[in-house]
Structures are given as C-alpha cells and as structure tokens.
N, CA and C atoms as a LAMMPS dump frame, in Angstrom:
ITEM: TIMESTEP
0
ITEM: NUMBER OF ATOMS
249
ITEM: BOX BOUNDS ff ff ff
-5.0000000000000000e+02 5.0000000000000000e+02
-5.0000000000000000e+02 5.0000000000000000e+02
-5.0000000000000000e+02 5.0000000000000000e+02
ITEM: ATOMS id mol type element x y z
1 1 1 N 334.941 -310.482 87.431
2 1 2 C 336.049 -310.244 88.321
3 1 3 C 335.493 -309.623 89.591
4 2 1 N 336.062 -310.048 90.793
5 2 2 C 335.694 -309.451 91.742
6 2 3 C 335.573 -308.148 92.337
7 3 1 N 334.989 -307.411 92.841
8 3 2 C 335.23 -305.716 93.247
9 3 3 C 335.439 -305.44 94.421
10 4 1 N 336.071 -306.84 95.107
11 4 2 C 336.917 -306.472 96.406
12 4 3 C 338.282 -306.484 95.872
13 5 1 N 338.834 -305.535 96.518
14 5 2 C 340.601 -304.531 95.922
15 5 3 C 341.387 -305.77 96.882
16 6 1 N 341.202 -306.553 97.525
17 6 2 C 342.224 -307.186 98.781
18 6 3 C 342.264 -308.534 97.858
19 7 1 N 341.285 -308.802 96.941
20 7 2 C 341.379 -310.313 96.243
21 7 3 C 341.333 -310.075 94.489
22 8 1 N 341.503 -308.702 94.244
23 8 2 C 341.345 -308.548 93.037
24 8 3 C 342.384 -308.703 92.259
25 9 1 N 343.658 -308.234 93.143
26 9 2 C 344.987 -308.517 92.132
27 9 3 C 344.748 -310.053 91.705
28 10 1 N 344.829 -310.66 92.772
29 10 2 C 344.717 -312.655 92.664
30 10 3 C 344.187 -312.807 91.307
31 11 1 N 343.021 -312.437 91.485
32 11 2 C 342.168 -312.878 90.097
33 11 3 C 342.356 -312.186 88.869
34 12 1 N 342.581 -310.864 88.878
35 12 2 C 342.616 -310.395 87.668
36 12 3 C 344.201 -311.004 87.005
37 13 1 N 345.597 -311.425 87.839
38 13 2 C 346.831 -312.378 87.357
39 13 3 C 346.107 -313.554 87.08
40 14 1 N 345.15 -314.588 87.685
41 14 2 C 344.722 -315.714 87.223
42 14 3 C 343.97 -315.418 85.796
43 15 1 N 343.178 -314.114 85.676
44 15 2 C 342.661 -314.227 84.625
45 15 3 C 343.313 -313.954 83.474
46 16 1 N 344.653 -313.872 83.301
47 16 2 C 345.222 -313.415 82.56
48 16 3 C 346.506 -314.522 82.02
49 17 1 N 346.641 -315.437 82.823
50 17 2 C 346.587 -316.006 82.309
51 17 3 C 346.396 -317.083 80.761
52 18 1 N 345.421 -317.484 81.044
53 18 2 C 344.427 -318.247 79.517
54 18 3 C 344.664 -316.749 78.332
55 19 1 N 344.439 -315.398 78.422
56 19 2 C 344.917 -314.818 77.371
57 19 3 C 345.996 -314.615 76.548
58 20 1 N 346.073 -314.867 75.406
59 20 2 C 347.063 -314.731 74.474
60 20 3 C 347.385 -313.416 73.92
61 21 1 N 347.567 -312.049 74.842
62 21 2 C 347.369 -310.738 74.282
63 21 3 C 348.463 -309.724 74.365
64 22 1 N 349.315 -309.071 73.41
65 22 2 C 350.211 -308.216 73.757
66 22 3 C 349.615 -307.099 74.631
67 23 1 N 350.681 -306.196 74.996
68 23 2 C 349.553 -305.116 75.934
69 23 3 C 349.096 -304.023 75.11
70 24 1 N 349.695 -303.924 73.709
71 24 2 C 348.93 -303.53 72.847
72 24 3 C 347.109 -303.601 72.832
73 25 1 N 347.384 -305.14 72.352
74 25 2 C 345.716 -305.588 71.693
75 25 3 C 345.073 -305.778 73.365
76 26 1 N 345.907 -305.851 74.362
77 26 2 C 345.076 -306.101 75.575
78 26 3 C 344.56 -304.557 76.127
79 27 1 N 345.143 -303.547 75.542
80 27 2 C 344.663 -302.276 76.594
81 27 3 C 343.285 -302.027 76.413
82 28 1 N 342.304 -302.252 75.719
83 28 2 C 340.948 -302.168 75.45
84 28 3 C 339.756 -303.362 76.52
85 29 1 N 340.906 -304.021 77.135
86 29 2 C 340.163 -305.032 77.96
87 29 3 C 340.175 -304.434 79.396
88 30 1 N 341.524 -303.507 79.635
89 30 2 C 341.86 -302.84 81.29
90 30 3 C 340.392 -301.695 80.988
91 31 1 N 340.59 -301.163 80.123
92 31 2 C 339.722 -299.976 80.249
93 31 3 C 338.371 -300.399 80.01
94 32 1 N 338.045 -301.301 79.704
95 32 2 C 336.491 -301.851 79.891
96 32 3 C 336.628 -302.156 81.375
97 33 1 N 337.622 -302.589 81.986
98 33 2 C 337.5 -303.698 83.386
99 33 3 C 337.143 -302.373 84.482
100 34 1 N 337.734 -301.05 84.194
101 34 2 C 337.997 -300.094 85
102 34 3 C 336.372 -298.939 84.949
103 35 1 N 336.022 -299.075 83.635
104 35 2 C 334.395 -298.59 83.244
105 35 3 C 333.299 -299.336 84.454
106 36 1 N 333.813 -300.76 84.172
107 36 2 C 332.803 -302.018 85.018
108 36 3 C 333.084 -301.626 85.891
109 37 1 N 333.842 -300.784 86.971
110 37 2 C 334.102 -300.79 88.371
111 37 3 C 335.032 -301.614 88.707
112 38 1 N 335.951 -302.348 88.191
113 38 2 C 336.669 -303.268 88.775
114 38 3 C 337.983 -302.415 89.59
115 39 1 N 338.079 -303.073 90.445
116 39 2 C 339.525 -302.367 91.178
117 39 3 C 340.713 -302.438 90.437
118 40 1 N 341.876 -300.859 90.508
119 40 2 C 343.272 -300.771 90.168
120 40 3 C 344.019 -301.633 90.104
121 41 1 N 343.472 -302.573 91.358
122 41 2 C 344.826 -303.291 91.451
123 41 3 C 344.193 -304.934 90.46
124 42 1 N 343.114 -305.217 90.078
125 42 2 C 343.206 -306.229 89.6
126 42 3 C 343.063 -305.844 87.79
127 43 1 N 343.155 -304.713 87.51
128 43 2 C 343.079 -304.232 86.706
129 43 3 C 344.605 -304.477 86.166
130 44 1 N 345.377 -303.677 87.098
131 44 2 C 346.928 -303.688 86.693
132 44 3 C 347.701 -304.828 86.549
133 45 1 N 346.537 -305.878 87.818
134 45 2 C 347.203 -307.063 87.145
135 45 3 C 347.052 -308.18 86.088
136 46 1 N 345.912 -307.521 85.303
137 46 2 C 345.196 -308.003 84.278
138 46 3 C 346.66 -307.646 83.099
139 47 1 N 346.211 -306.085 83.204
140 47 2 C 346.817 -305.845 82.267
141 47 3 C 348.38 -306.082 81.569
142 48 1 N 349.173 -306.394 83.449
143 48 2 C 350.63 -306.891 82.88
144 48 3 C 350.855 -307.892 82.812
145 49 1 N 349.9 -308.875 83.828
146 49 2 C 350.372 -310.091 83.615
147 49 3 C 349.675 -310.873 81.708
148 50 1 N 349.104 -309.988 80.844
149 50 2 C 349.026 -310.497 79.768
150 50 3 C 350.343 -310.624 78.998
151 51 1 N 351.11 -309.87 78.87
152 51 2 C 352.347 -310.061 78.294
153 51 3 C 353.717 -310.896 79.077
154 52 1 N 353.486 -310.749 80.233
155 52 2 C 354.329 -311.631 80.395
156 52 3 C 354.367 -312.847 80.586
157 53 1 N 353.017 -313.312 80.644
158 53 2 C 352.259 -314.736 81.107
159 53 3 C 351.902 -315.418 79.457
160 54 1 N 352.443 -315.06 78.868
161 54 2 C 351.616 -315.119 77.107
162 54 3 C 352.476 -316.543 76.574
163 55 1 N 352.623 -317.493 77.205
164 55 2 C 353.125 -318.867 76.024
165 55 3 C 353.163 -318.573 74.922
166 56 1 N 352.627 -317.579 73.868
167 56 2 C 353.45 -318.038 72.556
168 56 3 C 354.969 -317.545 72.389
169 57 1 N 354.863 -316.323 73.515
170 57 2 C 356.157 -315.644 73.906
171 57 3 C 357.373 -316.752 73.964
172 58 1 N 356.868 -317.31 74.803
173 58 2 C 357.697 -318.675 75.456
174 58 3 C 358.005 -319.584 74.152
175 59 1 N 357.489 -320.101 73.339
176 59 2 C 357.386 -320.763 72.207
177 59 3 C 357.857 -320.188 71.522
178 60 1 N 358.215 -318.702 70.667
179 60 2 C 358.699 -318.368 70.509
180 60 3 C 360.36 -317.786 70.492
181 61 1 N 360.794 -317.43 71.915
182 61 2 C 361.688 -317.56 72.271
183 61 3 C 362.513 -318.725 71.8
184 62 1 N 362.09 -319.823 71.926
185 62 2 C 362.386 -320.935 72.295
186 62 3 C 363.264 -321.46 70.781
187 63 1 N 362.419 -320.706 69.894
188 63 2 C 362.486 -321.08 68.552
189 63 3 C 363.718 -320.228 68.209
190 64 1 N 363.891 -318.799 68.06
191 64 2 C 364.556 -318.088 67.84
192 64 3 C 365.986 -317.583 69.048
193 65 1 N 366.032 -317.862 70.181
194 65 2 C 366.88 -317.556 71.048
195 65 3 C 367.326 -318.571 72.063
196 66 1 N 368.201 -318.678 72.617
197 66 2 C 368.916 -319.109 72.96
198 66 3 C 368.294 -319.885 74.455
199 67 1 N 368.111 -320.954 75.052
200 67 2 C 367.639 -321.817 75.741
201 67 3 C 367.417 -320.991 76.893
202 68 1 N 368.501 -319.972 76.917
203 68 2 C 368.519 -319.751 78.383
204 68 3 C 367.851 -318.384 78.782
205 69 1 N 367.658 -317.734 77.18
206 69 2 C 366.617 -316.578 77.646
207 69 3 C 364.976 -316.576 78
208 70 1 N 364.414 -318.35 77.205
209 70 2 C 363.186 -318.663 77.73
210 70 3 C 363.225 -319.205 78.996
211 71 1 N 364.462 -319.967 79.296
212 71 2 C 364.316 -320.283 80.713
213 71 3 C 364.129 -318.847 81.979
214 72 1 N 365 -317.589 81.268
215 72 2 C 365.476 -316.647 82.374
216 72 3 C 363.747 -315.95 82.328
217 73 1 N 363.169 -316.088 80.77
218 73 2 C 361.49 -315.195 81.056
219 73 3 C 360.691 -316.151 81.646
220 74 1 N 360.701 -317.747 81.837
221 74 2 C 359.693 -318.321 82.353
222 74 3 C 360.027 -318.041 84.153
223 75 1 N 361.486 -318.028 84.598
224 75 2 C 361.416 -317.43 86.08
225 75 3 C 361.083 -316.304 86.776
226 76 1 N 361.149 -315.37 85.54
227 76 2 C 360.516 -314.035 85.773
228 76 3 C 359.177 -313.63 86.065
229 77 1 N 358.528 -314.618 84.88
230 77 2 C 357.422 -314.582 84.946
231 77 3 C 356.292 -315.7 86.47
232 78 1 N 357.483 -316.465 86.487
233 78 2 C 357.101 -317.076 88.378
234 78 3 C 357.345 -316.158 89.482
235 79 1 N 358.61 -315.513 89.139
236 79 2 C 358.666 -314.559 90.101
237 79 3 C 357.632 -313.561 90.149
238 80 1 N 357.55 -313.024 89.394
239 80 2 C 356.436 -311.827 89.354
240 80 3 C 354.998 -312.005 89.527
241 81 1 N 354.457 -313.47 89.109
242 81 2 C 353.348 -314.313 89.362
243 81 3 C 353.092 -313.999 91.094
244 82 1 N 354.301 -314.782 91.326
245 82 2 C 354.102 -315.189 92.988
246 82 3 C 354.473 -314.194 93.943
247 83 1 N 355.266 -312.979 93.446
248 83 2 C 355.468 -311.761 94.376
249 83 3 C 354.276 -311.172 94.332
C-alpha cells in the first residue's frame, strides 16, 4: 500500500475490496498496516470498507431479507465507495 496520505484512502478502499472480512477478523490487518507505516487514512479505509464491501453480506441478505434491504446496502455501499 502506498505511504502517500493524498492516494492512500483510494487504495487501501480498492484493497478491500477482494477481502471477505468482518471488522472483527479484519482488525489485526489495520494494525499491522499502521506498524508498516501506512497512512490513517488508508488504513481507515481498509478497515471499513471490509465490512461493508463484503459480498457474502450481499448474498446473504439476499437469502434471508427482503429484496430491498440488499438493494438499500449495495447503494450504500456505492455511496460510501464513491464519497
């Protein structure tokens, strides 16, 4: 991950992505990222965008609730992506 703070949020949300991690099992990955020197801010966005970016969430939902609450977390999770 990068250790410029102006491009770090970017990447640390892209990298978070591809993980499948509650923020449980993910908090052991921020605090390694923050040991390495990595910047706050791509740190923080490591760390939240794992739970809300998490497809099995979505798959889940999907299974157990009602159409319109996976639709209302997949816009959330665009919104919050792209803000």
């Amino acid at each position: 991950m990068t250790r410029k703070a102006s491009s770090s949020s970017s990447v640390g949300g892209l990298l978070a992505l591809p993980c499948m991690t509650c923020t449980c099992c993910g908090a052991p990955i921020p605090a390694t990222l923050r040991r390495e020197g990595v910047p706050n801010s791509g740190t923080l966005a490591f760390w939240v965008g794992n739970p809300i970016l998490n497809p099995a969430v979505i798959a889940f939902l999907l299974l157990v609730a009602p159409l319109q609450w996976a639709v209302a977390r997949v816009q959330l999770e665009l919104f919050l992506f792209l803000v």
